[in-house]
LUMBADO-866283 format. One record per atom (N, C-alpha, C): residue in one letter; residue number from 1; atom name; y, x, z. Coordinates in Angstrom, 2 decimals, always signed. Layout:
N
+------+-----+------+---------+---------+---------+
: rest :  nr : atom :       v :       u :       w :
+------+-----+------+---------+---------+---------+
:    A : NUM :   CA :       Y :       X :       Z :
...
+------+-----+------+---------+---------+---------+
END
This chain:
72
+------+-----+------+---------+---------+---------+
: rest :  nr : atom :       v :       u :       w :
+------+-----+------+---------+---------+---------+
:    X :   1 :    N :  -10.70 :  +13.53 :   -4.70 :
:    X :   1 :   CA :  -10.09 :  +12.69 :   -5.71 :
:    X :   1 :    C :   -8.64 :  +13.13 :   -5.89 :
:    X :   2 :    N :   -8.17 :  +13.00 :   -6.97 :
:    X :   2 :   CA :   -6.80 :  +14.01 :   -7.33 :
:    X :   2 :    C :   -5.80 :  +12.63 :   -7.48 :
:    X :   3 :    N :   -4.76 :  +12.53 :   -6.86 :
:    X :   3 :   CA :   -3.90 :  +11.65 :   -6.94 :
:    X :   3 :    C :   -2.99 :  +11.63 :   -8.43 :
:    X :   4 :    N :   -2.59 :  +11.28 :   -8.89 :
:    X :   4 :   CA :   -1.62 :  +11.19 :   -9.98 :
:    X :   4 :    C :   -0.46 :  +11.12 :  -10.06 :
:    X :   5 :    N :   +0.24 :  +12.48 :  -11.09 :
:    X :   5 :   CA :   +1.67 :  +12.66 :  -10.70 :
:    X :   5 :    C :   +2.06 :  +12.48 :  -11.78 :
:    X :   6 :    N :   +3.54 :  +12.05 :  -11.97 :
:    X :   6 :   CA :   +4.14 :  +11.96 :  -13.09 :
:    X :   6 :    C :   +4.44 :  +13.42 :  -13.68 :
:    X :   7 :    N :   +3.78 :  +13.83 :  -14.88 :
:    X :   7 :   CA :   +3.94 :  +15.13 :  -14.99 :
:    X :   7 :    C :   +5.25 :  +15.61 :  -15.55 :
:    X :   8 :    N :   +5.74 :  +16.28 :  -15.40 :
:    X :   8 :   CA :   +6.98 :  +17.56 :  -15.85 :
:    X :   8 :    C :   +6.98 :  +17.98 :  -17.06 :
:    X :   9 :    N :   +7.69 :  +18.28 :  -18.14 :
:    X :   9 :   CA :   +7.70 :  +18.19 :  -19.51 :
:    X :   9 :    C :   +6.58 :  +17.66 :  -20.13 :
:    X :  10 :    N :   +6.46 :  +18.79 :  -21.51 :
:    X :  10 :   CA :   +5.55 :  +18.48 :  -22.35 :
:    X :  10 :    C :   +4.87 :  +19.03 :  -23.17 :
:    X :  11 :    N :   +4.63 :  +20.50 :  -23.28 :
:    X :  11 :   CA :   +3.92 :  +21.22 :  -23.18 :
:    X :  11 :    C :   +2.25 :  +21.04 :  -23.46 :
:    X :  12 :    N :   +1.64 :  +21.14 :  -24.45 :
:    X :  12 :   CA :   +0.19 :  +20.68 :  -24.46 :
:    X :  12 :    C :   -0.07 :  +21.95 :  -25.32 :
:    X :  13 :    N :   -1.18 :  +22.54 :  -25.13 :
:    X :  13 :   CA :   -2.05 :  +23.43 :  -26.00 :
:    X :  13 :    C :   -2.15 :  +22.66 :  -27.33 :
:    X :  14 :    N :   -3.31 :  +23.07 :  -28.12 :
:    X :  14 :   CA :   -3.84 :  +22.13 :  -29.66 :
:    X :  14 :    C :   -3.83 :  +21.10 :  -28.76 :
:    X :  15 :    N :   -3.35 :  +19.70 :  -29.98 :
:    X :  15 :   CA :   -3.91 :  +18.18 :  -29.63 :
:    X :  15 :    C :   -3.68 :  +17.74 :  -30.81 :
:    X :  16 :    N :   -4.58 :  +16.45 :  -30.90 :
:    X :  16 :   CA :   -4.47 :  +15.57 :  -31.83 :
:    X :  16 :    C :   -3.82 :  +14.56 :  -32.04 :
:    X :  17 :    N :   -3.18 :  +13.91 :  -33.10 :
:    X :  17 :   CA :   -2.95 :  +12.31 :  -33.19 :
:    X :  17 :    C :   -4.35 :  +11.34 :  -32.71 :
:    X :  18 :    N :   -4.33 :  +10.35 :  -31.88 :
:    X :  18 :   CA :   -5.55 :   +9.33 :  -31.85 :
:    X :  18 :    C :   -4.58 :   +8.18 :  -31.75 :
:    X :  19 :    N :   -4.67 :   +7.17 :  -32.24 :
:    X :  19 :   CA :   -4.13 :   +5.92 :  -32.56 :
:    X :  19 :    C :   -4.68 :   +5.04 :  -31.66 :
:    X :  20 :    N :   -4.14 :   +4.49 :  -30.47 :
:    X :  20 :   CA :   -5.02 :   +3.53 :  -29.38 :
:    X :  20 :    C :   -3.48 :   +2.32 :  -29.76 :
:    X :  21 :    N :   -4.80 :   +1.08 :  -29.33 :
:    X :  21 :   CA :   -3.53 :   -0.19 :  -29.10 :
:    X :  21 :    C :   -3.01 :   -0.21 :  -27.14 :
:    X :  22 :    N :   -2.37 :   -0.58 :  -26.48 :
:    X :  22 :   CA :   -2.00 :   -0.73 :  -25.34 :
:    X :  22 :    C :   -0.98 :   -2.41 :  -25.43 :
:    X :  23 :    N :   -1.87 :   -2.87 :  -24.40 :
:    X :  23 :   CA :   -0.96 :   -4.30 :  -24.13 :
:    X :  23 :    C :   +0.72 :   -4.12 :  -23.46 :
:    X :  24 :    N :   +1.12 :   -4.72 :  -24.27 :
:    X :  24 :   CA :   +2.97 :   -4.85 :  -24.40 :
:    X :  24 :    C :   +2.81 :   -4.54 :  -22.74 :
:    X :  25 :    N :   +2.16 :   -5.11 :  -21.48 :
:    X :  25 :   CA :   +2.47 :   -4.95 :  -20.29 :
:    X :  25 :    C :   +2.74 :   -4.10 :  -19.96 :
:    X :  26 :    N :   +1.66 :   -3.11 :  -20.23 :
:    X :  26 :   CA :   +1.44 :   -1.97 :  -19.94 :
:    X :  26 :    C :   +1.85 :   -1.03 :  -20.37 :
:    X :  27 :    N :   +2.63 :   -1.01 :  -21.52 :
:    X :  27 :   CA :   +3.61 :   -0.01 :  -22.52 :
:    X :  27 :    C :   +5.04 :   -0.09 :  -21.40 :
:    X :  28 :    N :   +5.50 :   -1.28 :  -21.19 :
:    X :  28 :   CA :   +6.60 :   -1.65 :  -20.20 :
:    X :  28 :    C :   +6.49 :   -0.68 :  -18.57 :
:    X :  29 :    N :   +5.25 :   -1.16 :  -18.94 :
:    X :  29 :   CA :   +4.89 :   -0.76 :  -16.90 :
:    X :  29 :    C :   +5.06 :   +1.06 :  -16.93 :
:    X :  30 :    N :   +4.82 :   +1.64 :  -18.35 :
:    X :  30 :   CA :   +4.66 :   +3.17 :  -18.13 :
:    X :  30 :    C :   +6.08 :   +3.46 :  -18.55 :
:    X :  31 :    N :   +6.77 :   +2.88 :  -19.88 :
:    X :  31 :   CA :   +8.10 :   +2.93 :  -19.76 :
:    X :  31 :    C :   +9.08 :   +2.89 :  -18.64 :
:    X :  32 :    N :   +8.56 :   +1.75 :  -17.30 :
:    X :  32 :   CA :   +9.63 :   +1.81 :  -16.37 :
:    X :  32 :    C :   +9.04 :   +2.55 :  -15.33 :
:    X :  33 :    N :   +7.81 :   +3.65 :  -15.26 :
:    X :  33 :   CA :   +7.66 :   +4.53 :  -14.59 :
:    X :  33 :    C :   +8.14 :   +5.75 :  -15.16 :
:    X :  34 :    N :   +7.98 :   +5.67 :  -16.17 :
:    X :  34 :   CA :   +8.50 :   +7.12 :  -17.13 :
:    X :  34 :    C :  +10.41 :   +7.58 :  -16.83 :
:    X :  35 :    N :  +11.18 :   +6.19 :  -16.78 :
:    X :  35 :   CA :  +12.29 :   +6.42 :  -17.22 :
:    X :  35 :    C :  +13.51 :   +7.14 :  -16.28 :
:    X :  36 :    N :  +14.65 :   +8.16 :  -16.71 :
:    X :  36 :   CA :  +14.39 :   +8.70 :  -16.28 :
:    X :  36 :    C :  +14.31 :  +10.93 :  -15.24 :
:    X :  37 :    N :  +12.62 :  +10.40 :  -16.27 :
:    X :  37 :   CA :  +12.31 :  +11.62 :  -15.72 :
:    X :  37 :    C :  +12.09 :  +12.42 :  -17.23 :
:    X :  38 :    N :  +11.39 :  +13.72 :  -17.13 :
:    X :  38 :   CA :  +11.52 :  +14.34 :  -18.37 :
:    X :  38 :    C :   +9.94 :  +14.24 :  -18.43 :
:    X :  39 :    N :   +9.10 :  +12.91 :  -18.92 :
:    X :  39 :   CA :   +7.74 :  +12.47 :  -19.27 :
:    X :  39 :    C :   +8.49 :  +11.93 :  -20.36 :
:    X :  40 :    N :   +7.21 :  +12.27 :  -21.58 :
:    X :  40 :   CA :   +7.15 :  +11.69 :  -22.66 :
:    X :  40 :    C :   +5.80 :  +10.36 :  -21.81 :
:    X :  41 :    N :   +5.70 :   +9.32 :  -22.89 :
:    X :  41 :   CA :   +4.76 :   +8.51 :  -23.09 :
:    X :  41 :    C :   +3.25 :   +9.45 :  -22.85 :
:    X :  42 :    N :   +3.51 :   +9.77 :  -24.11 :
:    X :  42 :   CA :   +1.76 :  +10.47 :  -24.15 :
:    X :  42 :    C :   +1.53 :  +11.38 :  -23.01 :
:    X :  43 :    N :   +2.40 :  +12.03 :  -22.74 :
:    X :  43 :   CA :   +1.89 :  +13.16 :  -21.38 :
:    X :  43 :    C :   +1.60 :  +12.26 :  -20.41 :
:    X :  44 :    N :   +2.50 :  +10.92 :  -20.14 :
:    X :  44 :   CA :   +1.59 :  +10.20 :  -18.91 :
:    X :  44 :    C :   +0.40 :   +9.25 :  -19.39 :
:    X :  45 :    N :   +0.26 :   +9.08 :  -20.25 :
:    X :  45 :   CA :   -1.31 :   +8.85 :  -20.67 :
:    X :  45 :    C :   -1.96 :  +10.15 :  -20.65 :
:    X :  46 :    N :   -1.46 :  +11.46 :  -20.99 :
:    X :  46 :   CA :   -2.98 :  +12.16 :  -21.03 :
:    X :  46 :    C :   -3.13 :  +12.71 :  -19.42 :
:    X :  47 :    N :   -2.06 :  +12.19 :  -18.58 :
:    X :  47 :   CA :   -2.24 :  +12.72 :  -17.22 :
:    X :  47 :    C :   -2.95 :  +11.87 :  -16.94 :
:    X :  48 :    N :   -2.68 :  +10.36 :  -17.10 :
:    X :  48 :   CA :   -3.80 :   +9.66 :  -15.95 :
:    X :  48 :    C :   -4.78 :   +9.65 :  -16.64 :
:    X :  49 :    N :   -4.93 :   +9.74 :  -17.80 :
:    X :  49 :   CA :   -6.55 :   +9.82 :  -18.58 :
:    X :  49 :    C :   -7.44 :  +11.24 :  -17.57 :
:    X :  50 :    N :   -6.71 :  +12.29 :  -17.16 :
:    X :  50 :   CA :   -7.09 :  +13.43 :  -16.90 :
:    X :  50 :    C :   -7.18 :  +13.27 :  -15.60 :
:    X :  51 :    N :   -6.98 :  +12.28 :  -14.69 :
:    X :  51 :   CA :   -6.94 :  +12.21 :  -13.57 :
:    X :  51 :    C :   -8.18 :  +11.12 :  -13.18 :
:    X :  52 :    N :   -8.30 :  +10.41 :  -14.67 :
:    X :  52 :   CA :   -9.32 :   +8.84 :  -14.21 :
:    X :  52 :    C :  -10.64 :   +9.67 :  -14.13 :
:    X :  53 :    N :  -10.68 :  +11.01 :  -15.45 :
:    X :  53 :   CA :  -12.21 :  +11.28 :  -15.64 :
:    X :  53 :    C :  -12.09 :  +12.32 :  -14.38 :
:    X :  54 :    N :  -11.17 :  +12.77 :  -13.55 :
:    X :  54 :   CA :  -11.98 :  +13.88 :  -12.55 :
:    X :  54 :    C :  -12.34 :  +12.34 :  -11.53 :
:    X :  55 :    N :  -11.04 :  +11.88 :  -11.06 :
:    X :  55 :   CA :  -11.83 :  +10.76 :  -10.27 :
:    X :  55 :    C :  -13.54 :  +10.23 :  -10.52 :
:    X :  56 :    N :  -13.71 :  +10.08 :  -12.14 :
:    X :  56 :   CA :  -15.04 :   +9.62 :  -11.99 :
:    X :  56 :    C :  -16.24 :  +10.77 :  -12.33 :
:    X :  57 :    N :  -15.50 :  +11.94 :  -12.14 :
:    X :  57 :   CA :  -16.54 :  +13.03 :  -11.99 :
:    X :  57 :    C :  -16.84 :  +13.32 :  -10.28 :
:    X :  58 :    N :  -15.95 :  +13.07 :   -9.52 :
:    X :  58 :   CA :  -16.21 :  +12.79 :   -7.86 :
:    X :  58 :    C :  -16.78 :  +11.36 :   -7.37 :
:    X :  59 :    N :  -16.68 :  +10.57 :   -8.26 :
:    X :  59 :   CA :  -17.73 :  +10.02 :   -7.47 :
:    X :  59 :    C :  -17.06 :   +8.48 :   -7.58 :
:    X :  60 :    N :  -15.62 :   +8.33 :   -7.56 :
:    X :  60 :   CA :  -14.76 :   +7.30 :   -6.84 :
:    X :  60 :    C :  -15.31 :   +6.25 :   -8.21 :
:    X :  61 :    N :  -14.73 :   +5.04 :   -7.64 :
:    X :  61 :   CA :  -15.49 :   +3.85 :   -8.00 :
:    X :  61 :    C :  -13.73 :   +2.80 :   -8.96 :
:    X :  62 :    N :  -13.64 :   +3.54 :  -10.12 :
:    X :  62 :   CA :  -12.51 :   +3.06 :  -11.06 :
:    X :  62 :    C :  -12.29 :   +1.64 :  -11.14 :
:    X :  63 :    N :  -13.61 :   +0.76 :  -10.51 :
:    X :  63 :   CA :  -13.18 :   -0.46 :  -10.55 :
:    X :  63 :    C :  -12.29 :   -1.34 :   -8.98 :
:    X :  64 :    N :  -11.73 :   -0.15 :   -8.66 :
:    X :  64 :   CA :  -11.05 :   -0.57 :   -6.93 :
:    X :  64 :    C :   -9.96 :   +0.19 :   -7.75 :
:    X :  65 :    N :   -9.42 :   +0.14 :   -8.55 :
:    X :  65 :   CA :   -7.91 :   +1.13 :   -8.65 :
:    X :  65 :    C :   -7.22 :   -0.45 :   -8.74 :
:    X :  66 :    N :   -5.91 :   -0.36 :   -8.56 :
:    X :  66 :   CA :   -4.61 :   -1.48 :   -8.54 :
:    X :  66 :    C :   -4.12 :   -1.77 :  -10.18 :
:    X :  67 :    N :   -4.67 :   -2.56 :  -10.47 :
:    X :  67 :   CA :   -3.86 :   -3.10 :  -12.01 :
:    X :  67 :    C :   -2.62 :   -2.46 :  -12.55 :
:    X :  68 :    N :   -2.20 :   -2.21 :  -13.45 :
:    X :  68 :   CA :   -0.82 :   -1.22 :  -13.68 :
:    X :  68 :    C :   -0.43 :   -2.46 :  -15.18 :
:    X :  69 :    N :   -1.21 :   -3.38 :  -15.41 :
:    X :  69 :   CA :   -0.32 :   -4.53 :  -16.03 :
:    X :  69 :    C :   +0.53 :   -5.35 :  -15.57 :
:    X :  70 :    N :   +0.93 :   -5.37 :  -14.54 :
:    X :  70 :   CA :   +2.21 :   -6.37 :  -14.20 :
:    X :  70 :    C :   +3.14 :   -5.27 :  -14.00 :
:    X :  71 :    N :   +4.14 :   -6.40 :  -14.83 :
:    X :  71 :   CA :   +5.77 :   -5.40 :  -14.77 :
:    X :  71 :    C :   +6.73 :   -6.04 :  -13.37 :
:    X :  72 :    N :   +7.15 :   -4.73 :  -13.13 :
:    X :  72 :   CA :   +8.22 :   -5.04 :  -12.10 :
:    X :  72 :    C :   +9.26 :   -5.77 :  -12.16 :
+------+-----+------+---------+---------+---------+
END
């Protein structure tokens, strides 16, 4: 299972625009992990997106991860 890092610039091959909603919590909660460092928003969404699907290509069980909606 691959732990999750706040990634280092921003840098992406081709990508697309996709339009997702995210609860105000949770926009906060990645803002005050982001801030900072040199992470855009989207790179730490497409890191932990990239980290949830290897997790659930090994096996691990996504419904034991720790809530990331409450703000500090």
């Amino acid at each position: 299972m691959q732990k999750f890092k706040i990634p280092e610039g921003t840098s992406e091959p081709k990508s697309a625009t996709k339009s997702i909603r995210f609860p105000n919590q949770v926009i906060h909660s990645v803002e005050d992990a982001i801030r900072g460092t040199n992470c855009t928003f989207s790179a730490f969404v497409v890191e932990a997106v990239r980290v949830a699907l290897d997790n659930l290509q090994d096996g691990a069980d996504p419904t034991g991860w720790p809530p990331v909606y409450g703000r500090k």
